[in-house]
C-alpha positions in Angstrom: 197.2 262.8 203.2 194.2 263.8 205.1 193.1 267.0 206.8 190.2 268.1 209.1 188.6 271.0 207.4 186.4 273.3 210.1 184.2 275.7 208.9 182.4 278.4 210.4 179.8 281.0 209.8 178.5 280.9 206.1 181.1 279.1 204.8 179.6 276.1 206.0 176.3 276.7 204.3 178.0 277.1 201.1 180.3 274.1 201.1 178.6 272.1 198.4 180.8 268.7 199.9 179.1 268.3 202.9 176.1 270.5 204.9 178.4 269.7 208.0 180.5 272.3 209.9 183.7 269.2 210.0 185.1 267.4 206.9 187.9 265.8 206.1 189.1 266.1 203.1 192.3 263.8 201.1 195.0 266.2 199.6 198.2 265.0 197.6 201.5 265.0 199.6 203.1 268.8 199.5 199.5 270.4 199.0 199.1 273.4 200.3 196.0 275.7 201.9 195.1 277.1 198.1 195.0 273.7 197.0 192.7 272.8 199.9 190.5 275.6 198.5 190.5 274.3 194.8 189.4 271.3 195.7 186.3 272.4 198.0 185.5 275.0 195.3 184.2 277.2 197.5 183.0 280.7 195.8 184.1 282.7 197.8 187.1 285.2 197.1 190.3 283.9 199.8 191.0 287.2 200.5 188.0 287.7 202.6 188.4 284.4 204.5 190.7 283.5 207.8 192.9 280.3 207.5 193.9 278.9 210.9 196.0 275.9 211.0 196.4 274.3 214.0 195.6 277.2 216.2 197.7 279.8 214.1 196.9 282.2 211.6 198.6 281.4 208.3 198.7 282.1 204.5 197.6 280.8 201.4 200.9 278.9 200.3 201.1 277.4 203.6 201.8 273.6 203.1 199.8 271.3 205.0 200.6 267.8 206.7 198.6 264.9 207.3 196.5 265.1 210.3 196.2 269.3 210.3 193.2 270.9 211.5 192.5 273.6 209.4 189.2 276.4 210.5 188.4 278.3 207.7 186.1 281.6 208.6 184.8 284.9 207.5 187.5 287.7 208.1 185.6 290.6 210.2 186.3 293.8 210.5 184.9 297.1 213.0 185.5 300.0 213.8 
């Protein structure tokens, strides 16, 4: 299956796939967002990142289907 990966702020500097903000990326059938992240190896811990799939906030074990639009981003905080 294939997903459209979004990503935003520094995560798109450190992608080491692609320099782009857009990629899509060709997951096995039943992957979920974790495995998504194994296979960009992005170093970056996922508890300090934002996963938003198809305009909703969701979790790690979230499966994904083909065609999702996933926007990966920095979690902020302020006070």
């Amino acid at each position: 299956m294939k997903v459209e990966v979004q990503l935003h702020a520094i995560l798109r500097m450190d992608n080491k796939k692609s320099g782009g903000q857009v990629i899509s990326v060709d997951l096995p059938e039943g992957s979920s967002i974790n495995d998504l992240l194994d296979q960009l190896a992005m170093d970056i811990d996922p508890a300090y990142l934002l996963f938003v799939l198809n305009g909703r906030t969701s979790e790690l074990d979230q499966k994904l289907k083909d065609g999702d639009v996933i926007n990966l981003m920095t979690a902020l905080s302020g006070g």
